[in-house]
N, C-alpha and C positions, 0 to 999 in steps of 0.2 A: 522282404522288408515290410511289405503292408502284413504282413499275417502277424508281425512284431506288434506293429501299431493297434490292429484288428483287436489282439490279446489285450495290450496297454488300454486302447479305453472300453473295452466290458470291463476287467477287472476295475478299474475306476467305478464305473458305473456299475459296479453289485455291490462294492465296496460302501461309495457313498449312498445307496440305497439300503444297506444295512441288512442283506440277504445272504452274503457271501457263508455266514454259519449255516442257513437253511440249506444253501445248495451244497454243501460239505457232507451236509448228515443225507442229500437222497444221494450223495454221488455213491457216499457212503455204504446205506441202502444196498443200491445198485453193485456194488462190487459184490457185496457179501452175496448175494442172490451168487452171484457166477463163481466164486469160491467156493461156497461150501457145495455147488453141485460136484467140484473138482475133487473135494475132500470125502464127501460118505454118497457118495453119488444120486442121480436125478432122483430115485424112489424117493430114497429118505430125506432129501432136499425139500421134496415137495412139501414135505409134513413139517416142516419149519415155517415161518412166515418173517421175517424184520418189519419190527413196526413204525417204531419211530427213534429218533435220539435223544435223548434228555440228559443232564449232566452227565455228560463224557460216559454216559452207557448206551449199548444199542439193546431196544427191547426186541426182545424176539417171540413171538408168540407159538409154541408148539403143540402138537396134536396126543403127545405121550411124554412121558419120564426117562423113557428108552434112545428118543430124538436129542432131549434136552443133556442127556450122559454123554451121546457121541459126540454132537456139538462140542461141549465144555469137556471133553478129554483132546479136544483140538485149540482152546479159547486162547492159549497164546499164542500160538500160529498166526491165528485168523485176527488176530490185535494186530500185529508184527505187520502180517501183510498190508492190514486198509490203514495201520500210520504212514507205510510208506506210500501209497497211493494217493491219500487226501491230506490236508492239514489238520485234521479234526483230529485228535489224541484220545484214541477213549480208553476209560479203564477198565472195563470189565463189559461183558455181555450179560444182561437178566433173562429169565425166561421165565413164561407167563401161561398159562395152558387156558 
């Protein structure tokens, strides 16, 4: 029962502090990081970077053309999964080298 209430007021308090978007896009972030190691494994993981979120896209910074094909031959998977995860809806992923 307290972990109910514990929940009820942060979400209040990120809510009315007007953060609750910011902390969606690092939860965000954060998932994709453990995802896409799942999906083209840690090598190629690494040479990807997520930078930030900006209109409903996550930017992702890469090291080659090669990272950024494998990535976006998986982008609706990896959509699919972090709407079910966070409430932040994005629609597409960018990639930036």
């Amino acid at each position: 029962m307290f972990v109910k209430i514990n929940n009820w007021l942060l979400n209040k308090s990120i809510n009315k502090a007007g953060i609750s978007e910011k902390i969606a896009a690092q939860q965000t972030i954060s998932l994709f990081v453990v995802y896409i190691n799942k999906i083209i494994g840690e090598g190629k993981a690494r040479q990807a970077r997520p930078l930030y979120v900006k209109n409903k896209r996550l930017i992702i910074q890469v090291e080659n053309s090669l990272i950024a094909a494998e990535i976006k031959k998986h982008e609706q998977e990896i959509l699919d999964y972090l709407d079910k995860q966070t409430n932040l809806k994005l629609k597409r992923l960018v990639f930036i080298s």
